[in-house]
DOBAZA-492318 format. One line per field, with one value per residue: residue number from 1; x, y, z of N, C-alpha, C in turn. Coordinates in steps of 0.02 Angstrom, whole numbers. Layout:
BEGIN
seq NUM_...
n.u X_...
n.v Y_...
n.w Z_...
ca.u X_...
ca.v Y_...
ca.w Z_...
c.u X_...
c.v Y_...
c.w Z_...
***
This chain:
BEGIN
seq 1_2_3_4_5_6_7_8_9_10_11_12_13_14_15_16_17_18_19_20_21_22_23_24_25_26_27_28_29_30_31_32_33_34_35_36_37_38_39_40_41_42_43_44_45_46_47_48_49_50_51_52_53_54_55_56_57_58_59_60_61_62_63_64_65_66_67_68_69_70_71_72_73_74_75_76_77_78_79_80_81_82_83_84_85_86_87_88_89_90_91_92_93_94_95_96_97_98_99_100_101_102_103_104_105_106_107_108_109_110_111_112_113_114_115_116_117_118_119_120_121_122_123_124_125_126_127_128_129_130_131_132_133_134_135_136_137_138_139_140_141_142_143_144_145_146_147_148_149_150_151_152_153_154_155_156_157_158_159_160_161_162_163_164_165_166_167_168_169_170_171_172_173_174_175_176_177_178_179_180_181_182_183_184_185_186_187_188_189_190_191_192_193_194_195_196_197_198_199_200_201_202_203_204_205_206_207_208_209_210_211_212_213_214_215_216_217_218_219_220_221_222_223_224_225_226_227_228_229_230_231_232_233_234_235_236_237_238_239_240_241_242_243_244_245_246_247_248_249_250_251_252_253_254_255_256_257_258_259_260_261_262_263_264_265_266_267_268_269_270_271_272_273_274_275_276_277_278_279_280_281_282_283_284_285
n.u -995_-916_-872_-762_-726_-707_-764_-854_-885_-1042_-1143_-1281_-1426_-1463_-1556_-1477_-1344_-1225_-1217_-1079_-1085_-1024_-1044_-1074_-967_-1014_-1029_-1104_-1226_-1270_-1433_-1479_-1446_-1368_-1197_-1134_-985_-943_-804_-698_-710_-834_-897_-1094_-1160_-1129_-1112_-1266_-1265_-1216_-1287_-1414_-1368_-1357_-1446_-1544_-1474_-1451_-1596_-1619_-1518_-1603_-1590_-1602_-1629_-1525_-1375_-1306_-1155_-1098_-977_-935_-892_-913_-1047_-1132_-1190_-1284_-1425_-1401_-1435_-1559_-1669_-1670_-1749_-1687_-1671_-1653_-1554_-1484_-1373_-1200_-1033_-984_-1036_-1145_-1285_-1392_-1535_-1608_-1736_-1769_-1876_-1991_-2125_-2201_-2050_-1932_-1795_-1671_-1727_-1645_-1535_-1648_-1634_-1555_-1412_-1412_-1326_-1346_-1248_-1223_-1140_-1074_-974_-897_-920_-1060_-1118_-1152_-1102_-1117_-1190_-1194_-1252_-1178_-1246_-1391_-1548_-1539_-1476_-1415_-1512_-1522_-1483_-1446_-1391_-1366_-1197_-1219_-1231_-1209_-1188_-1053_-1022_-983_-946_-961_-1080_-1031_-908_-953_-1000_-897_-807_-886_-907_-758_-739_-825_-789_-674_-651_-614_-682_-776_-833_-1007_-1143_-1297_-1424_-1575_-1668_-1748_-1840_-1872_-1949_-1975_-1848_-1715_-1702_-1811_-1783_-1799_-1756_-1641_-1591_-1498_-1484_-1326_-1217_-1075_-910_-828_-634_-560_-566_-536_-597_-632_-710_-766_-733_-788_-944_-984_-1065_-1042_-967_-996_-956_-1115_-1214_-1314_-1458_-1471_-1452_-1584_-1677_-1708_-1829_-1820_-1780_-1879_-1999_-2005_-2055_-1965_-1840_-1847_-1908_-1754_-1686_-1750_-1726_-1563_-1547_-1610_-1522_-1397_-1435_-1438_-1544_-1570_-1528_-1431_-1397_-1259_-1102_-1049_-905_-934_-910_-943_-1003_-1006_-899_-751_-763_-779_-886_-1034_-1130_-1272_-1331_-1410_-1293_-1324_-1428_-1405_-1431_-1328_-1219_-1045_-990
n.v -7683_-7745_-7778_-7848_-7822_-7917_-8056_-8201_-8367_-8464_-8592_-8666_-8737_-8869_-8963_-9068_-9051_-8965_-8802_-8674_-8524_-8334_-8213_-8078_-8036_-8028_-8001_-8111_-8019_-8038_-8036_-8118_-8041_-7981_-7894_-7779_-7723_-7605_-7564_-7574_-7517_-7567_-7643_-7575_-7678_-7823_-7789_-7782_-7918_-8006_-7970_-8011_-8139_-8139_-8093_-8209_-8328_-8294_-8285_-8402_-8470_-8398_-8282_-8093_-7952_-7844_-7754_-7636_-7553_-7417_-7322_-7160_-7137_-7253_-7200_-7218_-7372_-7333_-7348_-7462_-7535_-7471_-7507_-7645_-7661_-7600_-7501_-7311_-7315_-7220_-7086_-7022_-6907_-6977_-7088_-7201_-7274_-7413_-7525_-7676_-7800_-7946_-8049_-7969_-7877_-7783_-7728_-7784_-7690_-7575_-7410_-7263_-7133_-7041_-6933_-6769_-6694_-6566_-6435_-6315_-6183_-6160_-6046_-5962_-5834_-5809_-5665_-5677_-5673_-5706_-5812_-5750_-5722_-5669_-5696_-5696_-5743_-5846_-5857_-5758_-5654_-5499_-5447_-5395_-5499_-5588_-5713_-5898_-5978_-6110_-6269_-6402_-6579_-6659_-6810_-6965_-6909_-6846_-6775_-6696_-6679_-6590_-6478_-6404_-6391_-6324_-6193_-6151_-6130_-6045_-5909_-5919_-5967_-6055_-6200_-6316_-6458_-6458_-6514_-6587_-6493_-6509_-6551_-6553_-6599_-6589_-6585_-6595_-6504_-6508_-6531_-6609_-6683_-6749_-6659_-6661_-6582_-6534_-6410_-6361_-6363_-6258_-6241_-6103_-6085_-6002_-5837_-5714_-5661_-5703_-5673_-5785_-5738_-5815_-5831_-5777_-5635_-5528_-5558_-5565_-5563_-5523_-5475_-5576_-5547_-5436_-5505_-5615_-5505_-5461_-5438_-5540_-5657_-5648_-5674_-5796_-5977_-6073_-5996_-5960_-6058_-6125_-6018_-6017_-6150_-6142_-6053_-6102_-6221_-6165_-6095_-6191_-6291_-6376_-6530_-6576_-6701_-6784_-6845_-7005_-7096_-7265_-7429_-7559_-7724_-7726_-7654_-7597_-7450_-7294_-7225_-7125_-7122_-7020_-6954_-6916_-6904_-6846_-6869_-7022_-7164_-7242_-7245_-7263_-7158
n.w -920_-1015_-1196_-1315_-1501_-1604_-1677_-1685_-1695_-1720_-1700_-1782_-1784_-1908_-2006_-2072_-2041_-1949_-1947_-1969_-1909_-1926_-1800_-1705_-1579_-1408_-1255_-1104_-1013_-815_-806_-923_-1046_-1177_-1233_-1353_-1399_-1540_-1595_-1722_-1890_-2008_-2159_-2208_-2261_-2223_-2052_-2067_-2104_-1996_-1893_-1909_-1905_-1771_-1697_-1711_-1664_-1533_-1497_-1497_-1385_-1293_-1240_-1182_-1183_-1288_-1304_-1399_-1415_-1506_-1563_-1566_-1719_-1787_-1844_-1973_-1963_-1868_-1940_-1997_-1865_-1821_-1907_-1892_-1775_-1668_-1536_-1473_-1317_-1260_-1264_-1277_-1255_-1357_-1404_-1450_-1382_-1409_-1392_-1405_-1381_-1373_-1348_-1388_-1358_-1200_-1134_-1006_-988_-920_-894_-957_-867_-770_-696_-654_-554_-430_-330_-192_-110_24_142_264_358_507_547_533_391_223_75_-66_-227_-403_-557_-739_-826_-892_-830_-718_-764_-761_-673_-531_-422_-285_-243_-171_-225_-348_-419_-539_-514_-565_-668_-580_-475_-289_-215_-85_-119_-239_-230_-143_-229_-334_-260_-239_-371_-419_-323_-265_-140_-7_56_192_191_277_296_216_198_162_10_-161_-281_-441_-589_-766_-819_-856_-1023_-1024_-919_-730_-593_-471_-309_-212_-53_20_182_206_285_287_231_193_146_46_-78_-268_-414_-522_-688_-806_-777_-672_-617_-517_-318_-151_35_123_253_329_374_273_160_153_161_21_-103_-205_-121_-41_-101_-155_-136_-89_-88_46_139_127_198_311_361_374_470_576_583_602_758_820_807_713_629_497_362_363_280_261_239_174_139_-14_-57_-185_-252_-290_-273_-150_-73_-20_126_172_309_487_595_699_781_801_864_981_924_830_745
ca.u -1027_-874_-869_-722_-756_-694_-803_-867_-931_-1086_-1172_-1333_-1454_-1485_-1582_-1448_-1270_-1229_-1164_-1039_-1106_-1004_-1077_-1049_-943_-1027_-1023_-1156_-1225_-1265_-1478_-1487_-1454_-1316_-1172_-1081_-940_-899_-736_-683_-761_-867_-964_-1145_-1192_-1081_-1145_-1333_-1284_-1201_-1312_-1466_-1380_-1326_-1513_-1573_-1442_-1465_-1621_-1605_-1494_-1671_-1563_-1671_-1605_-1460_-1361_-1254_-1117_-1080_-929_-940_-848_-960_-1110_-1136_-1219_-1330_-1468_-1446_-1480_-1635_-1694_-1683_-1769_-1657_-1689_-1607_-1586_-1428_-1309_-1146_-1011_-908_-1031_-1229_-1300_-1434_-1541_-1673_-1766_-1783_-1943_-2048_-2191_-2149_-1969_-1902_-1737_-1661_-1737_-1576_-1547_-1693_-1619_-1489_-1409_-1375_-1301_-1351_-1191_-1238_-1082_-1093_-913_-926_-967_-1134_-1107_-1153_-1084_-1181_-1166_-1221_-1228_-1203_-1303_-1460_-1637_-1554_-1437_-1451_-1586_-1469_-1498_-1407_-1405_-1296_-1174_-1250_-1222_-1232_-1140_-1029_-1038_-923_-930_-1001_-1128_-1001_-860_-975_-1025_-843_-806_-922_-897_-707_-737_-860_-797_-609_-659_-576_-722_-755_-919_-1025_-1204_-1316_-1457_-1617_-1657_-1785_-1870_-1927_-2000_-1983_-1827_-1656_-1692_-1870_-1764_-1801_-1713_-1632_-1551_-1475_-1449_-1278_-1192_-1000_-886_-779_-589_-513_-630_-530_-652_-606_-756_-769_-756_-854_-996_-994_-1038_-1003_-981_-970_-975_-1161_-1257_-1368_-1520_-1479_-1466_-1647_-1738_-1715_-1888_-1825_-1798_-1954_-2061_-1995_-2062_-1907_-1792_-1880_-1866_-1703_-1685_-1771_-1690_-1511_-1571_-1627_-1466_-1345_-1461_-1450_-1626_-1583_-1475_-1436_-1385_-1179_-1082_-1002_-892_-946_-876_-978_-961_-1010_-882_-708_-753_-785_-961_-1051_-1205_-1292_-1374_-1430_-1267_-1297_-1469_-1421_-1411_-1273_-1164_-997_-1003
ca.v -7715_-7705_-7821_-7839_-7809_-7960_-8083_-8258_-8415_-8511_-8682_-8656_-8801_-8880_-9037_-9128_-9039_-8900_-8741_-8622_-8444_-8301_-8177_-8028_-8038_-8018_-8033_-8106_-7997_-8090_-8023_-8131_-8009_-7985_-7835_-7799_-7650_-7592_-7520_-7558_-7507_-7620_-7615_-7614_-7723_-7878_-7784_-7788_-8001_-8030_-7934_-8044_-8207_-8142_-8104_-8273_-8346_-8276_-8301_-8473_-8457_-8370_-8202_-8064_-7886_-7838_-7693_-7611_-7484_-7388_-7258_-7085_-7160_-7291_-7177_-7256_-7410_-7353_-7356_-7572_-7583_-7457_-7559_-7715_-7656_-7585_-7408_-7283_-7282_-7154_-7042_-6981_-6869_-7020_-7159_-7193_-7351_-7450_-7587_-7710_-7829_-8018_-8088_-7936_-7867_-7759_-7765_-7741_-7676_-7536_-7353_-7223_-7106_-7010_-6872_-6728_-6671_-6523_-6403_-6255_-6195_-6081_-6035_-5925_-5835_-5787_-5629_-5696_-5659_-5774_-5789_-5735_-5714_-5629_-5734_-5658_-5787_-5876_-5809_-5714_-5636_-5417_-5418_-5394_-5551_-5611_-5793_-5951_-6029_-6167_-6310_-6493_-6629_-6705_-6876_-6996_-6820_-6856_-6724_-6660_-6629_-6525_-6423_-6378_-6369_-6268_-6112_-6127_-6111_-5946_-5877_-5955_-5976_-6112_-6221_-6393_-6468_-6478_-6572_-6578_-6466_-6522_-6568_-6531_-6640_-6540_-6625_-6562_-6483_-6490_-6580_-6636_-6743_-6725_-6635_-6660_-6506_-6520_-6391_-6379_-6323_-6258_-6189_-6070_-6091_-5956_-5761_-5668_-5666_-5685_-5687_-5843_-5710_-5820_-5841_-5716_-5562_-5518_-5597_-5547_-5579_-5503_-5496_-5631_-5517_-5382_-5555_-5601_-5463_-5473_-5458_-5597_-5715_-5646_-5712_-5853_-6005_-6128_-6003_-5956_-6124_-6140_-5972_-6049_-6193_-6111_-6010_-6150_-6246_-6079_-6082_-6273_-6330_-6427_-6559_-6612_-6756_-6790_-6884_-7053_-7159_-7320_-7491_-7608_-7784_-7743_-7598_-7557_-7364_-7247_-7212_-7094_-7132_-6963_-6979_-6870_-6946_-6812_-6896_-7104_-7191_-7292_-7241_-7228_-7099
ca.w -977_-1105_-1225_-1389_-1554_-1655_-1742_-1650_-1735_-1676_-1729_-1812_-1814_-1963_-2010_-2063_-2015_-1904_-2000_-1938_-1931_-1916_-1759_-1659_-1513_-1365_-1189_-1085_-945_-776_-817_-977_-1093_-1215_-1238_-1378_-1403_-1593_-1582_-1793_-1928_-2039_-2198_-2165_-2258_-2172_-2026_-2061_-2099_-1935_-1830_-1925_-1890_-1701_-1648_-1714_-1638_-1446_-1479_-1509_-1321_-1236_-1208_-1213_-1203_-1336_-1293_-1430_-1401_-1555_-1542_-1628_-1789_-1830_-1843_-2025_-1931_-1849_-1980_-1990_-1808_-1814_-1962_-1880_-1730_-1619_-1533_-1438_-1257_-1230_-1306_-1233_-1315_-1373_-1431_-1445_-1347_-1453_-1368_-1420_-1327_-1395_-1321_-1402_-1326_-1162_-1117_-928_-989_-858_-917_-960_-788_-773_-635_-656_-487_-430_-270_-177_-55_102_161_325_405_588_580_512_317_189_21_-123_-292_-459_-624_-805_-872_-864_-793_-688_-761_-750_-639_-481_-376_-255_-239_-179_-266_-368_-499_-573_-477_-620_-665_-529_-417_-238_-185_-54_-159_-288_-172_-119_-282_-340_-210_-255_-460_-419_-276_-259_-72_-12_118_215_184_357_301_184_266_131_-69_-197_-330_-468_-628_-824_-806_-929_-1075_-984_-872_-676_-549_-371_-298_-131_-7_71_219_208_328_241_249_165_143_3_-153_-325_-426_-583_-737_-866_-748_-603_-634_-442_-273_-100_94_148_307_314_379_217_108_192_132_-51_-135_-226_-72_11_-139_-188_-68_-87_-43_113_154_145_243_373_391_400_534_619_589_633_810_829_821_663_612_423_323_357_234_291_208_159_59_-35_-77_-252_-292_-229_-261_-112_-70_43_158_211_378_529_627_786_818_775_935_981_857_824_699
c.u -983_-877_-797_-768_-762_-767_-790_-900_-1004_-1100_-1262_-1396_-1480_-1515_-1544_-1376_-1290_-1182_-1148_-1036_-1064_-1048_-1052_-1029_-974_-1026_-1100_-1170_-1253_-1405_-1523_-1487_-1377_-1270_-1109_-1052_-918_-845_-703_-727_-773_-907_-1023_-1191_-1170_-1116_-1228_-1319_-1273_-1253_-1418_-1457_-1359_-1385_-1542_-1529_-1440_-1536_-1644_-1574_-1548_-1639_-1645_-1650_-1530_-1444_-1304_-1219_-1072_-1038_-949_-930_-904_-1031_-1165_-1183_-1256_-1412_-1475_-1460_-1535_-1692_-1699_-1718_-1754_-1683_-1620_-1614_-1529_-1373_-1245_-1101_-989_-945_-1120_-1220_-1376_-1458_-1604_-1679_-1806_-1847_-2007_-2095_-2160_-2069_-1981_-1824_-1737_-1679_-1642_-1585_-1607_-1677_-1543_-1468_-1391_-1381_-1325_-1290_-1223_-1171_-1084_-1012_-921_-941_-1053_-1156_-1115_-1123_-1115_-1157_-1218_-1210_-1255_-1211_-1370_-1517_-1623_-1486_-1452_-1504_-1562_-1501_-1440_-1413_-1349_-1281_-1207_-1207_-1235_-1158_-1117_-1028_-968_-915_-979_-1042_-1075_-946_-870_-997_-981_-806_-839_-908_-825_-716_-795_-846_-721_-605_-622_-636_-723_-835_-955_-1081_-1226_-1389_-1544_-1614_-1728_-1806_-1906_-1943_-1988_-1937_-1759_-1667_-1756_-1854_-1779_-1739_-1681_-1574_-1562_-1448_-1387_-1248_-1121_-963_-838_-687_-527_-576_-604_-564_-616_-662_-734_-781_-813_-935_-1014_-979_-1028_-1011_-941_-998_-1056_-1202_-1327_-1445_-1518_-1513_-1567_-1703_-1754_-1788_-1895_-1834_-1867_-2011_-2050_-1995_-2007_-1851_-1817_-1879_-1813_-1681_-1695_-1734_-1599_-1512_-1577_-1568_-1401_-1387_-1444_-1477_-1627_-1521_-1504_-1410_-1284_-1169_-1035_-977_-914_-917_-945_-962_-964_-970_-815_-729_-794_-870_-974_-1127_-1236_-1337_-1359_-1377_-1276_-1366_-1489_-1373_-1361_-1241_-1097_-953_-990
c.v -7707_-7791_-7788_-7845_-7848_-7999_-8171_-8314_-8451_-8543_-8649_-8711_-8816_-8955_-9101_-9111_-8992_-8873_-8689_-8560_-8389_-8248_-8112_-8051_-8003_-8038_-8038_-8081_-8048_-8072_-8054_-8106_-8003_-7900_-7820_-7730_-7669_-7559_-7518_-7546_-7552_-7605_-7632_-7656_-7802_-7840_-7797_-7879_-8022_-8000_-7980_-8084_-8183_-8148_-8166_-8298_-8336_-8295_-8378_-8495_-8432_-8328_-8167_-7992_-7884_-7766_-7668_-7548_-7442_-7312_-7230_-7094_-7194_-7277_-7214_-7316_-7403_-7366_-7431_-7559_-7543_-7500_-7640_-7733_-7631_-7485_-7372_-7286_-7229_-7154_-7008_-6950_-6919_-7071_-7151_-7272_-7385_-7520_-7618_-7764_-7903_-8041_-8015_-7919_-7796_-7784_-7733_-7706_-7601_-7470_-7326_-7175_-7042_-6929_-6827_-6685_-6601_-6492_-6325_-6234_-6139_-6115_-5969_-5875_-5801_-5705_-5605_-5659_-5694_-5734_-5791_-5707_-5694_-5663_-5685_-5680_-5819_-5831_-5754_-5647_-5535_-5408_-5400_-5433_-5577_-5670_-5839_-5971_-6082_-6199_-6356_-6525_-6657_-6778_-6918_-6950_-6840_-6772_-6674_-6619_-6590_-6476_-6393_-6345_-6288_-6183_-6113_-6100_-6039_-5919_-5866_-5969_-6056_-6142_-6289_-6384_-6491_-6528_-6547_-6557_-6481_-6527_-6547_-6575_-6601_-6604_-6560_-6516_-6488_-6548_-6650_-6701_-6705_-6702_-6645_-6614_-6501_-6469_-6397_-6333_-6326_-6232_-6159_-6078_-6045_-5887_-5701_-5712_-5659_-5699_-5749_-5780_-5740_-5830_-5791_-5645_-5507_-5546_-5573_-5572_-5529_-5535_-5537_-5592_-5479_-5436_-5586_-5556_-5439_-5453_-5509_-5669_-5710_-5706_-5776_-5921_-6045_-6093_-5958_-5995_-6138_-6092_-5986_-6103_-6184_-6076_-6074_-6205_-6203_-6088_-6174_-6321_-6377_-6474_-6592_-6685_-6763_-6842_-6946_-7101_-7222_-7380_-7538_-7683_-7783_-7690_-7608_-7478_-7353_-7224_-7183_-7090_-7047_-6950_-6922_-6915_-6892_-6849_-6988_-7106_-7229_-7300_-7224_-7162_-7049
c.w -1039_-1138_-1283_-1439_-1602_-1656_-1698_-1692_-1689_-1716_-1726_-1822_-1886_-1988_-2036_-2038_-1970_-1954_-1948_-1966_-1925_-1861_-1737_-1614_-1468_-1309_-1143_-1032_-875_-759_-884_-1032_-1124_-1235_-1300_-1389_-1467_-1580_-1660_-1836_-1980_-2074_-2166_-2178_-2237_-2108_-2024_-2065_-2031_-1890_-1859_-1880_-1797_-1673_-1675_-1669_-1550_-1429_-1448_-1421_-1271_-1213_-1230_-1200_-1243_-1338_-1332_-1428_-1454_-1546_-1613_-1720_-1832_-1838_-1911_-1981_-1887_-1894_-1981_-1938_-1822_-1859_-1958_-1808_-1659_-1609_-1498_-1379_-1220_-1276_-1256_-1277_-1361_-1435_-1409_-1406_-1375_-1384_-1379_-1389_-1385_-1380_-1351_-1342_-1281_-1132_-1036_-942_-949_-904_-934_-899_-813_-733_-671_-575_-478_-346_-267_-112_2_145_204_353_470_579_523_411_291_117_-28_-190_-352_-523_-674_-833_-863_-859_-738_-692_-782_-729_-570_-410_-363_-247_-210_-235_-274_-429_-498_-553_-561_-605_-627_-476_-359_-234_-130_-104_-225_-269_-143_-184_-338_-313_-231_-315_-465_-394_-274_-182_-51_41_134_205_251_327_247_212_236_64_-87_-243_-363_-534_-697_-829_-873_-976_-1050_-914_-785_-644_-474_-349_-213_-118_34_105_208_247_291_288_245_159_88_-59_-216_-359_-522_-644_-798_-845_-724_-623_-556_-368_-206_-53_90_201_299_307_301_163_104_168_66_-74_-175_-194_-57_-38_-169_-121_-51_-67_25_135_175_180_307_410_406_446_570_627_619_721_852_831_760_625_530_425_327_303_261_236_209_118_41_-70_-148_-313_-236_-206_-179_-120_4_49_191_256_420_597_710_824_823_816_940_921_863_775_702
***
């Protein structure tokens, strides 16, 4: 959705000529709605005129969502669009995103992402050890809990490779990602946004520990059973759960979610399908 920044004319009806308006440059999306990218800076009041005659003007066209992308710089502007009806629907470090909705009333324009992702790693080495770790921050930090490696899938970051990730940047373990063994949906969570927090399985590749100093306040191999009897696992039902079901995956009675490449006709990028490929029939997989 990029649009340039320069400056477009349009034809204006008028009862006896047509007059040539000066507009915003925008590009039209393929949803009827309109996109425009500031990139120079502009007084605001020449801004507040063009951005009058642009929404008459689209409207005049029967667009009906207007999506403005205002970088860090031109913070100055946002006051005309709020003042001319425009809101917020996302912020990033760089640039705010403004969008108002032509036809009034309710709009259908697309919410901003509602979900934040994140990874749990269970990482096992044969002689039945998992790797566990101690954070010196957060809720749990000096209470001496053992826990998996965890975090937040970054943005463009598949689910597998944050999860490999991850256990290297706390642990320096080096691992291969086997499945994804279950997930979580919580609700009211960072910044009231929801949650999805996958379970994953890793096989470890490397076993000397270096623990992440600004995080980890320590991290070692431990026997799964010792790990197991925590008072913190015991009481907590989610990770009993996932206790369970690593047991039951370690025995063989349970198969996860694998990661398969995929293409799409509507992307070159790389995409992964996560499916139960040991029990999908006639597969080559």
């Amino acid at each position: 959705m990029a649009a340039s920044v320069s400056l477009s004319s349009g034809k204006v009806p008028n009862s006896e000529v047509q007059q040539e308006v000066k507009l915003l440059n925008g590009v039209y999306d393929n949803y009827g709605g309109v996109v425009v990218q500031m990139t120079e800076p502009m007084d605001s009041k020449l801004f507040a005129s063009l951005l009058q005659s642009s929404l008459s003007h689209w409207k005049q066209e029967g667009k009906k969502g207007v999506w403005i992308k205002l970088p860090i710089g031109l913070v100055d502007l946002v006051e005309v669009a709020v003042k001319e009806g425009f809101w917020y629907h996302h912020a990033e470090p760089t640039y705010l995103m403004l969008i108002y909705w032509i036809p009034g009333g309710a709009h259908t324009l697309p919410a901003n992402a509602s979900h934040r992702v994140g990874i749990g790693a269970f990482v096992m080495n044969q002689k039945r050890e998992v790797l566990v770790v101690q954070e010196n921050s957060g809720r749990f930090r000096g209470k001496g809990i053992w826990k998996f490696p965890t975090g937040v899938v970054d943005q463009g970051e598949d689910i597998c490779e944050a999860a490999v990730r991850e256990v290297k940047e706390e642990t320096s373990i080096d691992a291969e990602f086997v499945e994804v063994l279950a997930f979580r949906q919580s609700h009211q969570s960072f910044f009231e946004k929801s949650d999805l927090f996958f379970v994953c399985m890793l096989r470890p590749l490397s076993f000397n520990i270096q623990k992440q100093e600004n995080e980890i306040e320590a991290a070692q191999w431990m026997p799964l059973e010792e790990y197991m009897v925590q008072p913190f696992v015991q009481k907590e039902g989610l990770l009993k759960y996932m206790i369970d079901i690593c047991l039951a995956k370690i025995e063989g009675s349970y198969s996860g979610f694998s990661p398969v490449p995929t293409t799409s006709i509507f992307s070159d990028q790389k995409h992964y399908l996560y499916l139960n490929a040991a029990d999908l029939k006639h597969s080559n997989i």
